[in-house]
C-alpha positions in Angstrom: -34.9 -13.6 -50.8 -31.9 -16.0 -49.0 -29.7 -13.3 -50.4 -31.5 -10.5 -48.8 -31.6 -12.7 -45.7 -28.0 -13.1 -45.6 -27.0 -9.5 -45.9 -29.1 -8.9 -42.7 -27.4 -11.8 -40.9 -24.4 -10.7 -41.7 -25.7 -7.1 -40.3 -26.5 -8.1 -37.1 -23.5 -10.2 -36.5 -21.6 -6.9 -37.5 -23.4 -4.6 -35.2 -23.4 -6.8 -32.1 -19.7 -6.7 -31.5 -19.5 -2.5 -31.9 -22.8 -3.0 -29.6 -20.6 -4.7 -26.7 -17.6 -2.4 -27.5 -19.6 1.2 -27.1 -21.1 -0.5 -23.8 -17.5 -1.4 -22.4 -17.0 2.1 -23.2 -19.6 3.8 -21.5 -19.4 1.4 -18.0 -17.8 3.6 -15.4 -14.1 2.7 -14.4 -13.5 0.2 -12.3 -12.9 2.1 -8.8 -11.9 -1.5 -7.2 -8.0 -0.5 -8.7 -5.6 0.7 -7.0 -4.4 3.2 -8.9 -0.6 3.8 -8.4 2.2 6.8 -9.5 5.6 5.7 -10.7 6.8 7.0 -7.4 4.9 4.7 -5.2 5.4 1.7 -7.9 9.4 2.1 -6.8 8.4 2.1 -3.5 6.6 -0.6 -3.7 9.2 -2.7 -5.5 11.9 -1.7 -3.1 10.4 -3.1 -0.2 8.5 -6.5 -2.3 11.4 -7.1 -4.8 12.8 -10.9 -4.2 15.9 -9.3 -5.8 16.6 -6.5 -3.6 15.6 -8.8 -0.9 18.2 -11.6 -1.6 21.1 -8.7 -2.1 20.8 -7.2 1.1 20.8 -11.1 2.5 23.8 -10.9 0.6 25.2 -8.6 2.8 24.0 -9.6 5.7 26.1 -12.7 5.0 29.2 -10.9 3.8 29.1 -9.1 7.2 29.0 -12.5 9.3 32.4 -13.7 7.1 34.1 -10.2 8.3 33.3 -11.0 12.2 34.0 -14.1 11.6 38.0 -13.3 10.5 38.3 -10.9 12.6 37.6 -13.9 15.4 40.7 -15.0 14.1 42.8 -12.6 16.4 41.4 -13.9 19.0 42.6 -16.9 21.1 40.9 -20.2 19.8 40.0 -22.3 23.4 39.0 -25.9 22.4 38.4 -28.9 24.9 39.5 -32.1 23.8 39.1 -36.1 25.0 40.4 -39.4 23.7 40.3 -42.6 24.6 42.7 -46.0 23.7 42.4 -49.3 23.9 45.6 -51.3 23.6 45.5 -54.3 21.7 48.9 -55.0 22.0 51.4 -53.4 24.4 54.8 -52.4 23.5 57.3 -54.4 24.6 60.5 -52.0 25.6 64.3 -53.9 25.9 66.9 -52.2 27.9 71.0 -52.9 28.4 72.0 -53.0 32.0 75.1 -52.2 32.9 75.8 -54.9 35.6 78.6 -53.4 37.8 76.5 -50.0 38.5 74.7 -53.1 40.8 77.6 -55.2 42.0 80.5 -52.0 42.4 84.4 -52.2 41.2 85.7 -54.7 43.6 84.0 -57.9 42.2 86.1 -60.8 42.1 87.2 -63.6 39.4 83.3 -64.8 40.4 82.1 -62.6 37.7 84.4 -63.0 35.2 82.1 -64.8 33.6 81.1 -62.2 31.5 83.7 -60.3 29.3 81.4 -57.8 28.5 81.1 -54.2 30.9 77.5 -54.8 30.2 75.0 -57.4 29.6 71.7 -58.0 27.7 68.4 -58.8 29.0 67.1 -62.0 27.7 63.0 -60.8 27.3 61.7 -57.2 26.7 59.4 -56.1 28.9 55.9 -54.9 28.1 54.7 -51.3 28.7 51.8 -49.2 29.2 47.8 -50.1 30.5 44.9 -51.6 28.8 43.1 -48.4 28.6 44.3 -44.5 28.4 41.9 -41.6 29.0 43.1 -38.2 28.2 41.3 -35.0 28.6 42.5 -31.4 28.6 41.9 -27.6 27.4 44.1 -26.1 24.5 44.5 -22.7 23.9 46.1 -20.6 20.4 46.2 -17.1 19.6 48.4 -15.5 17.1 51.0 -12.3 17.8 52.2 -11.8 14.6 51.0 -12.8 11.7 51.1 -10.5 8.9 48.7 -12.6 6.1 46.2 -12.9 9.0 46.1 -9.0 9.0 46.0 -8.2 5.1 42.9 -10.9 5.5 41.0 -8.6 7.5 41.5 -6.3 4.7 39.9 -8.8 2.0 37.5 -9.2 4.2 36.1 -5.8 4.7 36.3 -5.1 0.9 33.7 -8.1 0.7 31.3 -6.4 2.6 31.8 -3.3 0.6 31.6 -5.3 -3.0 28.1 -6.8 -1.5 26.9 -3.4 -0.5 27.6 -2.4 -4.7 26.3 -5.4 -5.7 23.0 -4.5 -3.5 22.8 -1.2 -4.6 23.5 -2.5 -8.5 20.6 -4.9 -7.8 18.4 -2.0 -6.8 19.5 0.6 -9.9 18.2 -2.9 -12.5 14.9 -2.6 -10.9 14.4 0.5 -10.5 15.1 0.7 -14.2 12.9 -2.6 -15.1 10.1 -0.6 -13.2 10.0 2.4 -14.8 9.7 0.9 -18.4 7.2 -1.5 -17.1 5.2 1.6 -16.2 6.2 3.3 -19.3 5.2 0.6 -21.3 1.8 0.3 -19.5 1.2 4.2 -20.6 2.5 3.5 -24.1 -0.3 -0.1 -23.9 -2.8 2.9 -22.6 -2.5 5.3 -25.6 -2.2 2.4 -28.2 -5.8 1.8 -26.6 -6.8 4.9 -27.1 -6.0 5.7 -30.9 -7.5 2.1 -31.6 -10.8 2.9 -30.0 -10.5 6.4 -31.7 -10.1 4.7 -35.3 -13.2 2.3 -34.4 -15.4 5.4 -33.2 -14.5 6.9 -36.3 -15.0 3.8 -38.6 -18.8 3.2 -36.9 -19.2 6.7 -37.6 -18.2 6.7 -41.1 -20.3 3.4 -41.4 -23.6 5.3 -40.4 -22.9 7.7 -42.8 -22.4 5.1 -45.8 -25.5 3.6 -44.8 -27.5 6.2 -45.3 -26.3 7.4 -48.3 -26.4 3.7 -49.2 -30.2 3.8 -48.6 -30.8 6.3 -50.5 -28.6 5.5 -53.3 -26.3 7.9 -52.6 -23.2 5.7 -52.4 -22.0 2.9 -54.2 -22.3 -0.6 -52.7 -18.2 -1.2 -53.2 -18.2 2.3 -50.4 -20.7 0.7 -48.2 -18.4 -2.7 -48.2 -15.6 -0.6 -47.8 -17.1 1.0 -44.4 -18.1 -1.9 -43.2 -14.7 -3.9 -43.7 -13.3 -0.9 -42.2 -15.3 -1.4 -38.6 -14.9 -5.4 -38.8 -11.1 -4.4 -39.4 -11.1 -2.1 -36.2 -12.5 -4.3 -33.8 -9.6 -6.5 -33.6 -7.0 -4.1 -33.3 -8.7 -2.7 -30.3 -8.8 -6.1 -28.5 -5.3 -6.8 -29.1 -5.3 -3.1 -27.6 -6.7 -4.4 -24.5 -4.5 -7.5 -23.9 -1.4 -5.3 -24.2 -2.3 -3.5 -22.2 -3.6 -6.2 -19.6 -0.5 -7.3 -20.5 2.1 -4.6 -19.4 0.2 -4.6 -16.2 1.1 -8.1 -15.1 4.9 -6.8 -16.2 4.8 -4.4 -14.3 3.5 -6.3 -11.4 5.7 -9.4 -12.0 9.0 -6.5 -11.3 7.0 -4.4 -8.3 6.7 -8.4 -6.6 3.8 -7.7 -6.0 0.4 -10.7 -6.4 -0.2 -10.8 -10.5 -3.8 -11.2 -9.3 -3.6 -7.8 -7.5 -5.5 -5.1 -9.3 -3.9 -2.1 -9.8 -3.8 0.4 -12.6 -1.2 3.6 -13.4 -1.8 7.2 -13.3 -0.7 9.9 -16.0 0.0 9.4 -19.5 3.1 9.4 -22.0 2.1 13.3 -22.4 3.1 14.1 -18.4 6.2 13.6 -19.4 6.6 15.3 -22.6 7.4 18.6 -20.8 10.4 17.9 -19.0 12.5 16.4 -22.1 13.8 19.3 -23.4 15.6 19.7 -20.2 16.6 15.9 -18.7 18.5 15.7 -22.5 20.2 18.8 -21.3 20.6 18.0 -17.6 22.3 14.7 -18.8 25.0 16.0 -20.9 27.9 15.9 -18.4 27.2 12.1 -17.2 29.8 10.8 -15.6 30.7 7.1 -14.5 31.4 8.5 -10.8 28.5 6.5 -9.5 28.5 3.3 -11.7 27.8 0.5 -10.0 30.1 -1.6 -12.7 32.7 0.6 -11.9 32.5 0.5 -8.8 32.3 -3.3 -7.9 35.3 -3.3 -10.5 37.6 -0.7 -8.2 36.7 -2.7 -5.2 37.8 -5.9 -7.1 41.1 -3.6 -7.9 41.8 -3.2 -4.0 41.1 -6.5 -2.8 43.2 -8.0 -6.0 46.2 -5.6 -4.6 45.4 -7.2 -1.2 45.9 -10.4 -2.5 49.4 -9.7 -3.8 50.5 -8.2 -0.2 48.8 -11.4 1.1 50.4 -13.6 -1.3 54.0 -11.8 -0.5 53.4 -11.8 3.1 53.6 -15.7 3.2 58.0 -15.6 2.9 57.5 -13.9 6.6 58.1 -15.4 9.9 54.5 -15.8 12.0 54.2 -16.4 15.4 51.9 -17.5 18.4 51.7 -18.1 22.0 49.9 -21.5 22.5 48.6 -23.2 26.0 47.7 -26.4 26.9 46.5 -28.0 30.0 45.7 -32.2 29.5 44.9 -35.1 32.2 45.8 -38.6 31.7 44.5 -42.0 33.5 46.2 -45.5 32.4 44.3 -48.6 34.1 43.5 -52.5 33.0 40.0 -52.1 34.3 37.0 -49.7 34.3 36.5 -48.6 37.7 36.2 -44.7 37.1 36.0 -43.8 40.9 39.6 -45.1 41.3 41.4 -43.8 38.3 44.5 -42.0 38.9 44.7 -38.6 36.9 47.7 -37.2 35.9 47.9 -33.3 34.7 50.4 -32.3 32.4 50.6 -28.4 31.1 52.6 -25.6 29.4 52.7 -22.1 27.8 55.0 -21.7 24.8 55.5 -19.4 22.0 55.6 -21.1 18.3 57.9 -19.5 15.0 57.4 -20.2 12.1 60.1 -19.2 9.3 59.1 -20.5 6.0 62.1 -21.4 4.6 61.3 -23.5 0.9 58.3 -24.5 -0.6 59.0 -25.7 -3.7 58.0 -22.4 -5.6 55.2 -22.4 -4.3 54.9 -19.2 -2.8 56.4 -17.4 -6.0 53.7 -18.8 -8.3 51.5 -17.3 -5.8 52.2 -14.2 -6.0 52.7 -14.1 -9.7 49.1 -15.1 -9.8 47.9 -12.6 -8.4 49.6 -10.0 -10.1 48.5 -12.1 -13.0 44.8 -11.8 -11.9 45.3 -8.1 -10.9 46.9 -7.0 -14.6 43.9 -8.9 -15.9 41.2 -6.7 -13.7 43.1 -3.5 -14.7 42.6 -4.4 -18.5 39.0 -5.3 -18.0 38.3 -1.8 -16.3 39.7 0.0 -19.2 37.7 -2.3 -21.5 34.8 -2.0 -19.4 34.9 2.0 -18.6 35.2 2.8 -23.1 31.9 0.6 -23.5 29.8 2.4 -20.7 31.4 5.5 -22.3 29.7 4.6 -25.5 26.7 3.7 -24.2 26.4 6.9 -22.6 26.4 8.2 -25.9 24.3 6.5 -27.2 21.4 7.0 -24.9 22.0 10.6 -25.6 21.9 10.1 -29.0 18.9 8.3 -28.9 16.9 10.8 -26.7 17.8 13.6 -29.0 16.7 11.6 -31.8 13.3 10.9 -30.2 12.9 14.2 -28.7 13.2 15.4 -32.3 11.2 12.6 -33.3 8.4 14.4 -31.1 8.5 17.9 -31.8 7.9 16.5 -35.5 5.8 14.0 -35.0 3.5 16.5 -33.1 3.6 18.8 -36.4 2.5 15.4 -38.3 -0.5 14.6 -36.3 -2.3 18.1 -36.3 -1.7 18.0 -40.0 -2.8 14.4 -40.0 -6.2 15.3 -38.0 -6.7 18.6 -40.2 -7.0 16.0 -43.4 -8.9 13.8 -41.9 -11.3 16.5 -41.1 -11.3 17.9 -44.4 -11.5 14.3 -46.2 -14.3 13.2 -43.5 -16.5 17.0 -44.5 -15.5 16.1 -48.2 -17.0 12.4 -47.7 -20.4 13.5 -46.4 -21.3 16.5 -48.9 -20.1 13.9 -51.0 -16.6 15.5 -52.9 -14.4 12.9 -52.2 -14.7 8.7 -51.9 -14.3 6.4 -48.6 -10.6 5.5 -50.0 -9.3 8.9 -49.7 -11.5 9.1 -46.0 -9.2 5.3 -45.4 -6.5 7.2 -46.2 -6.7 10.1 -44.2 -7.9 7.7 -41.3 -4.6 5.5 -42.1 -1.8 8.3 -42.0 -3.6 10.0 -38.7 -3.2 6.6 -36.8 0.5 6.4 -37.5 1.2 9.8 -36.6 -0.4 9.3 -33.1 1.0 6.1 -32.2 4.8 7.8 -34.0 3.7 10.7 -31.3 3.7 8.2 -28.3 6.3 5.8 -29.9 9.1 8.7 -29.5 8.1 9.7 -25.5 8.0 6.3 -25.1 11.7 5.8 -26.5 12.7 8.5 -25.0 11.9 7.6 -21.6 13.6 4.3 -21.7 16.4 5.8 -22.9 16.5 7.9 -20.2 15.8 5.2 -17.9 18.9 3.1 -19.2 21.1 6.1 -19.1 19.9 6.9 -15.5 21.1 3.1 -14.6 24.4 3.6 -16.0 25.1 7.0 -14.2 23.9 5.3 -10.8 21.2 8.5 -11.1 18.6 6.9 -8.4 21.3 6.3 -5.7 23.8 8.8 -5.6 25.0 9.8 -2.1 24.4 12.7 -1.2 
């Protein structure tokens, strides 16, 4: 009797879960979700990203260092002010020539002195207590040839943070579409689990019955029901991938992780075009790569560099102004302080002359640096090359993968169909129906495994080409 009881317990705790599972099933769809195309999910992430965000701060910054060089060929006007107390005053000695007072004709009176000239016995003490000085000082340079090959630099920074943006914008992009690839991929994984569940109840029912009626083996009917317990799992884990990809996806959009939203289409939308993007792709070029780019912009400014670097043995010169008032006094009454202007224009040339070597070592640095970049672009341009390839490679591969993968899983479903009529007229076991069940499953998820490699191979060889932003 406690045996019979325990079968039945172990019954209903079996049928509750598949219970709860068939009722998710048959709720209606949650219609609170927005439900979003790839093409509005890049939208989205282009205007939410904190990446793309913080690159085109990036060249918003860049932009204020250009202006702000170029201000450099303009006069700099400063006012300045000082003020001195003297603690001690300098004491100033001078040699007085004694007959520039008296005249040639002195007598034997001043004989005296042998000397033409005489000493004075104390020094006497110069300057006031207090100096104010204020005044208006004015620079601008005529020619100065490293100021002008600056400007250059300058304007290739703004340039190099316009890559770098557009760089930052092809990685999303990318990171986007494989988040939403992978939420389809979560989607159909979904699918085939809840299609081997439905078809392990089913099978269940059917062992039952014959099970009743002594029809089938008790090792069949704990083989159908072990295959249900088994399916339930996989179908949860189903479900959290695929709750899963959708915070992904949402975490690279920047959008709220709490926000619900959902993806329309399916892996199979895209199955029709992949005969023709593998073709479309075969002449990709590394015209518009971003690396490539940022590295021939590097190039120029690294050339710059070297002009500047050389430009430093030339002469540089400048017009300079200043305009200054003084006041020298023992006390503090402002309102009768004395100012005194003093002012001039000038012109001021500079020929460098020697430096120690230093201006050599500069400029073998920068060739130095420049050789270096010109290696790394070489370097840099054979590996894209190869990657190229082998996102090509790897799209053929999968798009072959898929043409026979499809062949697999209508032969896969016409066995199961077979084994599954052969199981209920009773001409074949619940092992050969397992195995039929088994080899279908793989071929479906193999079916959505290749579209699914395919389009993030496709994704990654759209990055490297620069296929989302190319000028047109």
């Amino acid at each position: 009797m406690m045996k019979i009881l325990g079968r039945l317990a172990i019954l209903a705790a079996l049928f509750s879960v598949p219970t709860l599972v068939s009722a998710q099933d048959a709720a209606p769809a949650d219609t609170s979700a927005a439900v979003i195309t790839l093409d509005q999910a890049l939208q989205i992430a282009l205007s939410e990203n904190e990446t793309v965000k913080i690159a085109d701060l990036e060249i918003e910054r860049t932009g204020y260092a250009k202006k702000g060089t170029y201000a450099s060929l303009l006069p700099q006007v400063d006012l300045t002010g000082s003020y001195m107390r003297t603690l001690k005053k300098q004491v100033m000695y001078m040699d007085v020539d004694m007959s520039s007072f008296f005249g040639s004709s002195t007598s034997t009176s001043t004989s005296t002195t042998d000397d033409s000239s005489s000493s004075s016995a104390s020094g006497i003490e110069v300057g006031r207590d207090n100096t104010y000085t204020g005044g208006l000082t004015a620079s601008m340079p005529l020619v100065n040839f490293q100021l002008w090959e600056s400007l250059k630099v300058s304007g290739k920074d703004v340039e190099l943070a316009v890559e770098k943006a557009r760089s930052s914008r092809l990685e999303m992009v990318t990171q986007v579409k494989q988040a939403f690839y992978g939420v389809l991929f979560a989607k159909e994984a979904l699918n085939v689990y809840k299609s081997v569940y439905e078809n392990a109840v089913e099978n269940f029912e059917q062992t039952e019955k014959k099970y009743n009626v002594q029809k089938a083996t008790e090792l069949d009917y704990t083989r159908a029901k072990t295959n249900v317990a088994s399916a339930i799992p996989d179908v949860y884990n189903a479900e959290s991938s695929v709750i899963l990809a959708l915070w992904q996806l949402k975490a690279v959009m920047g959008v709220d992780l709490d926000r619900n939203i959902d993806v329309a289409g399916s892996l199979g939308d895209y199955t029709e075009t992949m005969f023709r993007d593998i073709h479309q792709n075969d002449d990709a070029s590394l015209d518009y790569n971003s690396t490539m780019r940022q590295l021939a912009i590097q190039a120029e400014e690294l050339a710059n560099a070297v002009r500047i670097q050389k430009y430093a043995y030339l002469p540089s010169l400048a017009a300079t102004f200043s305009y200054t008032m003084n006041a020298m006094t023992n006390d503090f009454k402002f309102s009768e302080y004395q100012w005194t202007p003093y002012s001039y224009v000038g012109l001021s040339l500079t020929i460098p002359i020697f430096s120690g070597g230093k201006r050599l070592n500069d400029v073998r640095q920068a060739k130095a640096q420049k050789t270096e970049l010109d290696l790394t672009i070489r370097n840099t341009e054979r590996q894209l090359k190869i990657a190229i390839r082998q996102y090509l490679n790897t799209m053929e591969t999968n798009m072959k993968s898929y043409n026979s993968a499809l062949e697999t899983v209508a032969l896969a479903q016409k066995a199961y169909d077979i084994s599954a009529i052969s199981y209920q007229v009773g001409k074949s076991t619940i092992t050969d129906l397992n195995d039929a069940q088994l080899a279908l499953t793989q071929a479906k998820l193999a079916e959505s495994q290749a579209v699914y490699n395919f389009l993030v191979a496709k994704s990654n060889l759209e990055q490297t080409i620069g296929f989302d932003f190319i000028e047109k």
